[in-house]
N, C-alpha and C positions, 0 to 999 in steps of 0.2 A: 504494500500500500504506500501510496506517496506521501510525502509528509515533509514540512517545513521548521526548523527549530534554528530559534535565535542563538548567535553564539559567542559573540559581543558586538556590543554597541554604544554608542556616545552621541554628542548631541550629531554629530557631524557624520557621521560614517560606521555603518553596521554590516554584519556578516552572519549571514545565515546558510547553515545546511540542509541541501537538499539530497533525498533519498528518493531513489526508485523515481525520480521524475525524468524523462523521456530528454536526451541532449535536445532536442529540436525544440524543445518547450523551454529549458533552461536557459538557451540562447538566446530565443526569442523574448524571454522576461527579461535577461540582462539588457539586452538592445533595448527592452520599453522602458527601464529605469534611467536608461543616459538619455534617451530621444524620446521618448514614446509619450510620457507623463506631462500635462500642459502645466507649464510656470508663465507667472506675469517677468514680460521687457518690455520695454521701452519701444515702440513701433514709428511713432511719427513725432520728430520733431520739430515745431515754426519758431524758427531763430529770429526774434525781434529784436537785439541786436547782437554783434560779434566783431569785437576788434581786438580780440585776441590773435595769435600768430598761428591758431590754428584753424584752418576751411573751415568754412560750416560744415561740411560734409565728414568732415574729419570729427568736429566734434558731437553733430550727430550720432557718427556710428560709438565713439566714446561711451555716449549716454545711452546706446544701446548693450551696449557690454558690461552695462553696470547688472549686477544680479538683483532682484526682488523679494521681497517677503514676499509668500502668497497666499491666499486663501481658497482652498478649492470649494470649501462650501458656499459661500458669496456670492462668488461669481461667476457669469457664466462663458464659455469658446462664445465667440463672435456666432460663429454657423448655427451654434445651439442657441441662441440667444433670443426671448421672445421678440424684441425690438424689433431684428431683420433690416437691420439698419446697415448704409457703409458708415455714417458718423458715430452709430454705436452709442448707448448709454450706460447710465449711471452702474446697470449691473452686469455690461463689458467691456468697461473702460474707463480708465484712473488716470486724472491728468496730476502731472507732477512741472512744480516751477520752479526754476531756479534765477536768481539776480543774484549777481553778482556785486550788485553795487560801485559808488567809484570808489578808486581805492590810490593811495597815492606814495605805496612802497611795493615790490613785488612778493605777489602772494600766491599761492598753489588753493585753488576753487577744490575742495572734496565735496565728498558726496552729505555730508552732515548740512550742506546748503540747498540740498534737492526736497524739498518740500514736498509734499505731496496730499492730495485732498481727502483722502482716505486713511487712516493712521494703520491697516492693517497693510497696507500694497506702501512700501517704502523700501530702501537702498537694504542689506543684509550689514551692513558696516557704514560707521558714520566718514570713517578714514580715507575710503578710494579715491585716489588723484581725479581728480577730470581734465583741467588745465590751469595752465602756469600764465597770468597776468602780470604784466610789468605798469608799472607809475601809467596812470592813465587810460588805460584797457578796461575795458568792460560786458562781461556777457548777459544777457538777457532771453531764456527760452521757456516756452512752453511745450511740456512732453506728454506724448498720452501713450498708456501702455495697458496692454492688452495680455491673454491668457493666447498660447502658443505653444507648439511641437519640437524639441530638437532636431528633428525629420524634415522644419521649415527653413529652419535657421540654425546654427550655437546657440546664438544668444539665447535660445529658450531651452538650450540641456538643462532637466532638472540634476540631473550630476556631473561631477567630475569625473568621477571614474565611475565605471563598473566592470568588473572582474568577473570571469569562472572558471576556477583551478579544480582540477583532478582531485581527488584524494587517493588514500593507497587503498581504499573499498572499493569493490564494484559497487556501481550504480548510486554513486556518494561525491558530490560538488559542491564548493564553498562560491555564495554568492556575495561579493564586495560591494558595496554601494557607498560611493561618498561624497556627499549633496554640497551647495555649488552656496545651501544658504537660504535657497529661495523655498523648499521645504525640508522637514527633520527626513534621515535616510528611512524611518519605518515607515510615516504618509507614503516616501516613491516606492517603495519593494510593495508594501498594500494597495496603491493604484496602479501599479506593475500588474501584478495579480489579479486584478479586477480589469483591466485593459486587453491583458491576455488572454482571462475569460469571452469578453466580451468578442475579442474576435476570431475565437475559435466557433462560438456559438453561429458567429454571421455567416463565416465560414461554412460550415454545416448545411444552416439553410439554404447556401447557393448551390449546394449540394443538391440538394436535394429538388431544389425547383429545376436543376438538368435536368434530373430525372422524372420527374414530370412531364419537362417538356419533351 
């Protein structure tokens, strides 16, 4: 019988073995813990203004590769969203602002300045650089960020790593997970599992309506 047991874990990164679970299936949860599991990024930034030494473009994608808190009971993937909206609301999609202000010796913007209007969807560290301002410089943006796939982008791997090593048992794998921040490692291994589920089930049905047809 299959069976999954915790074998440590911290707030950051947990390992669990798995028994008598099928390689095909073990893989496949690994792959949905780094990719597969939706975390809130940063999707669209309107730079109002930037005289920093960095593109806009440049610090767009920055503030995309910032990681997020997330919430998966709150809020919902855009597709699943009742809105159906492309502007998207309140319950799939967190605007986050940051000013810089003027500033008149040089100073490094981190992320402890990215505001954000939801207190649950905010930066995982207040510390992360963004950009470096010299006497005079000034950035000014509004960012709005959305639930997303690693499968779409990076920026939405809900991990850093995920791992499956051998053990010296047959039919016995140690599974790695160690989250990025933007959820705890046992949320991604439980919506691994429940994501796995769900598409082996969809899988099935399309089985099945072949044969039907």
């Amino acid at each position: 019988m299959s069976s999954l047991e915790v074998i440590s874990k911290d707030e950051s990164k947990m390992s669990v073995k798995l028994t008598d679970v099928p390689l095909q299936y073990a893989n496949a949860l690994r792959r949905l813990c780094l990719n597969g599991v939706p975390v809130f990024a940063i999707d669209t930034v309107d730079i109002i203004e930037n005289s920093s030494v960095l593109p806009d473009e440049g610090l767009a994608h920055r503030l995309g590769l910032v990681p997020l808190k997330t919430d998966l009971a709150r809020f919902n993937e855009p597709a699943k969203c009742d809105c159906q909206s492309e502007t998207g609301c309140t319950n799939c999609k967190v605007m986050l602002v940051l000013d810089s202000g003027d500033t008149d010796v040089t100073k490094t913007i981190v992320t402890e300045e990215l505001t954000s209007e939801d207190d649950s969807i905010k930066p995982v560290s207040d510390k992360i650089p963004i950009v470096q301002l010299a006497p005079g410089q000034r950035v000014k943006v509004e960012c709005y960020a959305r639930l997303g796939r690693g499968r779409e982008h990076a920026k939405w791997n809900a991990a850093n790593i995920s791992t499956l090593v051998e053990t010296d048992k047959e039919n016995e794998r140690i599974l790695t997970v160690e989250s990025t921040g933007a959820l705890n490692p046992e949320d991604i291994i439980l919506r691994g599992v429940e994501e796995l589920r769900n598409g082996v089930v969809e899988f099935k049905d399309m089985i099945e309506q072949l044969k039907v047809g």
